[in-house]
C-alpha positions as CSV (number, residue, x, y, z in Angstrom):
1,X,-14.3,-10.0,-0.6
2,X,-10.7,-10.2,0.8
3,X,-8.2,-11.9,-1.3
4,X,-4.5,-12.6,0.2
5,X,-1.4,-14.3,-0.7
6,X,-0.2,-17.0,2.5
7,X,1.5,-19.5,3.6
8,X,1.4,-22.2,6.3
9,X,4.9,-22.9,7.8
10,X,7.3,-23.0,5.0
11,X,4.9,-24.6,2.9
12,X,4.5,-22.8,-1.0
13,X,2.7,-18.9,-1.4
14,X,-1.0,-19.9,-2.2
15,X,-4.1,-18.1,-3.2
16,X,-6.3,-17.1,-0.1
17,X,-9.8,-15.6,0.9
18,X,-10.0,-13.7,4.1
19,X,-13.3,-14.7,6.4
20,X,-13.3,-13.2,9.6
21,X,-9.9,-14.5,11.3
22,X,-9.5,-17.5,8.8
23,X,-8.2,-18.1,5.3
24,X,-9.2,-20.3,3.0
25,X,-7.5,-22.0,0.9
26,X,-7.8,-21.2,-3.0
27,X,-5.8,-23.9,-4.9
28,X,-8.5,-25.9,-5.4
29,X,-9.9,-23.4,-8.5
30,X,-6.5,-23.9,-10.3
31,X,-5.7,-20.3,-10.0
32,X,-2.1,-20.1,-9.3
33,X,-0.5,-17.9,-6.9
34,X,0.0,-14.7,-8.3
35,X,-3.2,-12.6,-7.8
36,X,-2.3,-10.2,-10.3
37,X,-3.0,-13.0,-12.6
38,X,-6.9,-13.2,-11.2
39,X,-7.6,-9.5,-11.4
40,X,-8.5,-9.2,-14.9
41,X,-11.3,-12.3,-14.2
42,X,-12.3,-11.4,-10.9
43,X,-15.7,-10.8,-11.9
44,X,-16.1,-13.8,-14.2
45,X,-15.2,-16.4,-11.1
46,X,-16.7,-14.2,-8.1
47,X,-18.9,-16.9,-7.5
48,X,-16.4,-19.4,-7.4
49,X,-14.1,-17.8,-5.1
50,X,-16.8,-16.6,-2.7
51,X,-18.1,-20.7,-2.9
52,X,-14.8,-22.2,-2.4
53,X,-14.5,-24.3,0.5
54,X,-11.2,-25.1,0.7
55,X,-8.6,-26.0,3.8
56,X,-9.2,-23.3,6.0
57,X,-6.7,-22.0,8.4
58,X,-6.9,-18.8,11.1
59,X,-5.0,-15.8,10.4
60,X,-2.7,-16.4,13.4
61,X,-1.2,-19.8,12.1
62,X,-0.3,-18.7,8.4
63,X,2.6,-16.3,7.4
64,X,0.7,-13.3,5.0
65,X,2.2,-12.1,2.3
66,X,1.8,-8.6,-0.1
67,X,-1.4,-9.5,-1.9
68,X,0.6,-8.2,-4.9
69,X,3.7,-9.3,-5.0
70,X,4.7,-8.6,-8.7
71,X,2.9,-5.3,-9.9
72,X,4.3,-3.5,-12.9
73,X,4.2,-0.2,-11.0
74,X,4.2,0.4,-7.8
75,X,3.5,4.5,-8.1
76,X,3.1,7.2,-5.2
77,X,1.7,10.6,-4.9
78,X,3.7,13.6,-3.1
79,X,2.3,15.9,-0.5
80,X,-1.6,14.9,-1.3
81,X,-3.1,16.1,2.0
82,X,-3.7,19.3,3.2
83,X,-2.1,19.1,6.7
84,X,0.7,17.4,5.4
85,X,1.6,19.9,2.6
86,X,1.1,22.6,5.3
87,X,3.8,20.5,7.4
88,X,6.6,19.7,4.5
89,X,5.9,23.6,3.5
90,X,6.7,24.3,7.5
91,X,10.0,21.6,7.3
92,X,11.4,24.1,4.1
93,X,10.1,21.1,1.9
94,X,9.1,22.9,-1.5
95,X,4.8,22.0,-2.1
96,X,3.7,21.3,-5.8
97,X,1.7,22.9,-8.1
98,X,0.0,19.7,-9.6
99,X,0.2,16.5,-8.8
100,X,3.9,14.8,-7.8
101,X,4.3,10.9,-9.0
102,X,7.3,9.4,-7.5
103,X,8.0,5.5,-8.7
104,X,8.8,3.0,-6.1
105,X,10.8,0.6,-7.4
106,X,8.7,-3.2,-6.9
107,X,12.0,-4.8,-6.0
108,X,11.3,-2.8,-2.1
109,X,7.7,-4.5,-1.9
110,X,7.5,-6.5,1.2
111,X,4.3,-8.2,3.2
112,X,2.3,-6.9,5.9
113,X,4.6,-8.0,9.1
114,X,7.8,-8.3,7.7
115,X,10.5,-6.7,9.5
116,X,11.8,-3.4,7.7
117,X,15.2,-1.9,7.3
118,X,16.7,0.7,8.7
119,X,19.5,1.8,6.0
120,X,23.0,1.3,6.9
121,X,24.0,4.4,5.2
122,X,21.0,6.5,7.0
123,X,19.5,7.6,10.3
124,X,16.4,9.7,8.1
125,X,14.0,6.5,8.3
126,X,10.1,7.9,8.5
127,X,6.6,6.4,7.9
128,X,4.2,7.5,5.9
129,X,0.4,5.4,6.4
130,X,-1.4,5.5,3.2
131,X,-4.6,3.9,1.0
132,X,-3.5,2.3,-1.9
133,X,-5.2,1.5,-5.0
134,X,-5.1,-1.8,-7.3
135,X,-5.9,-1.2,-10.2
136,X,-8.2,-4.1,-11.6
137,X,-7.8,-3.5,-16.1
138,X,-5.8,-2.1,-18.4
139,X,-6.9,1.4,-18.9
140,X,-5.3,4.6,-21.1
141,X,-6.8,7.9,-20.4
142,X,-9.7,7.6,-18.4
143,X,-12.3,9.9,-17.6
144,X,-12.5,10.7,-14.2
145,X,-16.2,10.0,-14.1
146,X,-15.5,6.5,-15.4
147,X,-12.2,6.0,-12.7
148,X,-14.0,3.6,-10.2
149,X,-14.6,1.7,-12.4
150,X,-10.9,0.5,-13.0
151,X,-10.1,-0.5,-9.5
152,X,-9.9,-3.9,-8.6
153,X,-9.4,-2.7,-4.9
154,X,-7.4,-1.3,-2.1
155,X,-5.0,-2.2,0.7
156,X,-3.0,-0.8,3.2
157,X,0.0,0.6,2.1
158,X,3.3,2.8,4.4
159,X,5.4,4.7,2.1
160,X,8.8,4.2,4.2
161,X,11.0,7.0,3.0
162,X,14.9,7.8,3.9
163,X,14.4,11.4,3.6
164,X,18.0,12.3,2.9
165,X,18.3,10.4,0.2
166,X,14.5,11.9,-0.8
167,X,15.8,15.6,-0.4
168,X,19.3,15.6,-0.5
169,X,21.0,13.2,-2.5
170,X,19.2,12.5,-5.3
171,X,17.8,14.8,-7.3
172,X,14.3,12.6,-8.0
173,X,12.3,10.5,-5.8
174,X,12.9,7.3,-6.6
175,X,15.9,6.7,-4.6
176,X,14.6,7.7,-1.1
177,X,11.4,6.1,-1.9
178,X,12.9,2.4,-2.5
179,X,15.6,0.8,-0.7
180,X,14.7,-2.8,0.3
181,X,11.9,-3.6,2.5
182,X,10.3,0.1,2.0
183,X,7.0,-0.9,0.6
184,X,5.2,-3.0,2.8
185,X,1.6,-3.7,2.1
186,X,-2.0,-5.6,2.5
187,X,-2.7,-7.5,4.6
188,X,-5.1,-8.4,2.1
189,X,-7.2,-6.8,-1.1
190,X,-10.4,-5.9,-0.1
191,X,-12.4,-5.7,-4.0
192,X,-13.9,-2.1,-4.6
193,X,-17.3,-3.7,-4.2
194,X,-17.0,-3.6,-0.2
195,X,-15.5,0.3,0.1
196,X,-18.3,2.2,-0.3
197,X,-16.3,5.7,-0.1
198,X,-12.9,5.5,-0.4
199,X,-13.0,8.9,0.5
200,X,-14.2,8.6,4.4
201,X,-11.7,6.3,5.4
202,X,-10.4,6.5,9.1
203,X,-6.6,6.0,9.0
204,X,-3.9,5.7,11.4
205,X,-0.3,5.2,12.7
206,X,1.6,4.2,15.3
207,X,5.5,4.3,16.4
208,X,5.7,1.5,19.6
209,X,2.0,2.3,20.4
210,X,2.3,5.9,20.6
211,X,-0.2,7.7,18.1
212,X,1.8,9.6,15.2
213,X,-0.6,9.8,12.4
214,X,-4.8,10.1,12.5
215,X,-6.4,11.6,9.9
216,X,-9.1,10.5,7.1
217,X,-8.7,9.9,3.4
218,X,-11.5,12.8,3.0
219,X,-8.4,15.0,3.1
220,X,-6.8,14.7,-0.3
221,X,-5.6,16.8,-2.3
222,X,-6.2,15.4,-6.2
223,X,-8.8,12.6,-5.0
224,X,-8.3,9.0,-6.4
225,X,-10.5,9.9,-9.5
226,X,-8.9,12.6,-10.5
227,X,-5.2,10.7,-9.7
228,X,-6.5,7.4,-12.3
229,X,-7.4,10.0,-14.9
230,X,-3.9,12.3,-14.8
231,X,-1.9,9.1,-14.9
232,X,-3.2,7.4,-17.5
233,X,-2.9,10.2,-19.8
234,X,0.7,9.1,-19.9
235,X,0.5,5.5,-19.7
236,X,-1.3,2.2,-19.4
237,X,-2.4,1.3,-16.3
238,X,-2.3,-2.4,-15.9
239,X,-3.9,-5.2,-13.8
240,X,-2.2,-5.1,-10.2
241,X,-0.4,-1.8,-10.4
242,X,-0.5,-0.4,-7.2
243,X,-1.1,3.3,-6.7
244,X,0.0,4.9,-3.1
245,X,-2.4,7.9,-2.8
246,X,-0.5,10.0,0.1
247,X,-0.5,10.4,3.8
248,X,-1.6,12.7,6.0
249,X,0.2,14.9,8.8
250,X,2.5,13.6,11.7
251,X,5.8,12.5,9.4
252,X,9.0,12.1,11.6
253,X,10.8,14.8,9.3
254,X,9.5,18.1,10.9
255,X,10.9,17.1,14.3
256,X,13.3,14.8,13.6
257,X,11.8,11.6,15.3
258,X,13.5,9.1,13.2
259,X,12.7,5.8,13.6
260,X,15.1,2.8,14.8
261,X,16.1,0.0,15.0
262,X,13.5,-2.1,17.5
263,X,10.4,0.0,16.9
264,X,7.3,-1.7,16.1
265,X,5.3,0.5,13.2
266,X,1.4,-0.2,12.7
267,X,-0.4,1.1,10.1
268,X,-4.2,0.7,10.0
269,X,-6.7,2.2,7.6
270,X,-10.6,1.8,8.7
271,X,-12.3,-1.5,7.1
272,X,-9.2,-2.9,5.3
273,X,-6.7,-4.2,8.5
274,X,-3.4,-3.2,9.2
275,X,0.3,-3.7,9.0
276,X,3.0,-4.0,11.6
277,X,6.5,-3.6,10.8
278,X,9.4,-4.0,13.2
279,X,12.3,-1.9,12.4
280,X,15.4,-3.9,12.6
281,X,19.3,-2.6,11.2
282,X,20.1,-3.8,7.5
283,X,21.9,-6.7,7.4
């Protein structure tokens, strides 16, 4: 099942399920709009979302929104791949020991074509394609054997970073990792139930149609297991969180192939769609 966030025209955000290249229209089951909301019941009204036979509409007509637009956290791993700690090690990036959480503040979530900013007071823009996880109920330390069983689903997520202000001028994360319009994701949720291993996951990334990142999920570090348990030894994850689980090779920072203003970004990951992001100067 694929679960999105839309609207037609300027019409209000509703509730969604993803068929092919249509949405329907949720309303109808009284659930609101805020899919982080649904999570926690998902299983109890399965049937009647997968039932509903709402106003339909196709993809192409309807303006998509991020799935989640209100998570508590919005979380991302550090240098999770292999090639791509190899490459930051190569860019005189220093490489952890154990797994780096960075917070992306929610205020830079934005949906799966909306244009993204490059900074005013930067010319360091890169991409980053990445799987994220939703996580589906709360949960405090859980065993890694019992992980799966916490996610609601994934997306699509690209970790836009301004790497001077990642590296250089601040001494933490957070600030590179979330000016406006740097966390775009979706286009939809596909539940858990339809990714049989998130693990073999084809993913990709393009700058203007030229191929920058290719890789597979299979290539992690600290798999998504083993991420779910280290994190919730500290705190609670809750319904909608999202968790960023890290990218693979072919960043702009080792060769300095910034992006700018005008390029077109498209992140796809194998079974769950894809973004597309024009670049466009801050207002």
């Amino acid at each position: 099942m694929k679960l999105t966030r839309f609207r037609v025209a300027d019409g209000p955000t509703l509730l969604g399920r993803v068929d092919g290249d249509h949405v329907t229209d949720l309303s109808g089951l009284g659930l609101g709009a805020s899919l982080r909301a649904l999570l926690p019941r998902l299983d109890e009204l399965r049937d009647a979302i997968t039932g509903a036979d709402g106003p339909g509409y196709p993809l192409t007509g309807v303006v998509l929104e991020a799935p989640v637009d209100d998570p508590q956290k919005f979380l991302g791993i550090g240098m999770n791949y292999r090639a791509h700690a190899e490459e930051a090690r190569a860019a005189g990036i220093p490489v952890p020991t154990s797994q780096l959480w960075f917070n992306k503040q929610v205020s830079c979530l934005a949906g799966p074509y909306d244009a993204v900013h490059k900074p005013r007071v930067s010319d360091e823009l890169d991409y980053e394609v990445e799987l994220g996880v939703v996580i589906g109920t709360p949960c405090r330390h859980v065993p890694v054997e019992e992980a799966r069983s916490v996610i609601a689903g994934y997306l699509v997520g690209n970790d836009f970073s301004v790497r001077d202000w990642l590296h250089k001028r601040s001494p933490t994360f957070t600030l590179g990792k979330s000016f406006d319009t740097h966390g775009p994701v979706g286009p939809w949720l596909t539940t858990a139930d339809e990714v049989a291993d998130p693990l073999a996951l084809r993913m990709r990334l393009t700058v203007n149609g030229e191929v920058r990142q290719d890789w597979t999920t299979g290539d992690m570090i600290y798999g998504i297991d083993d991420q779910i348990a280290y994190l919730s030894q500290v705190m609670t994850l809750m319904p909608g969180d999202i968790l960023l689980t890290g990218t693979p090779s072919g960043i702009a920072a080792p060769t300095g192939r910034w992006l700018k203003a005008g390029d077109v970004v498209r992140a796809e990951i194998e079974g769950l769609g894809a973004l597309e992001n024009r670049v466009v100067d801050e207002p």
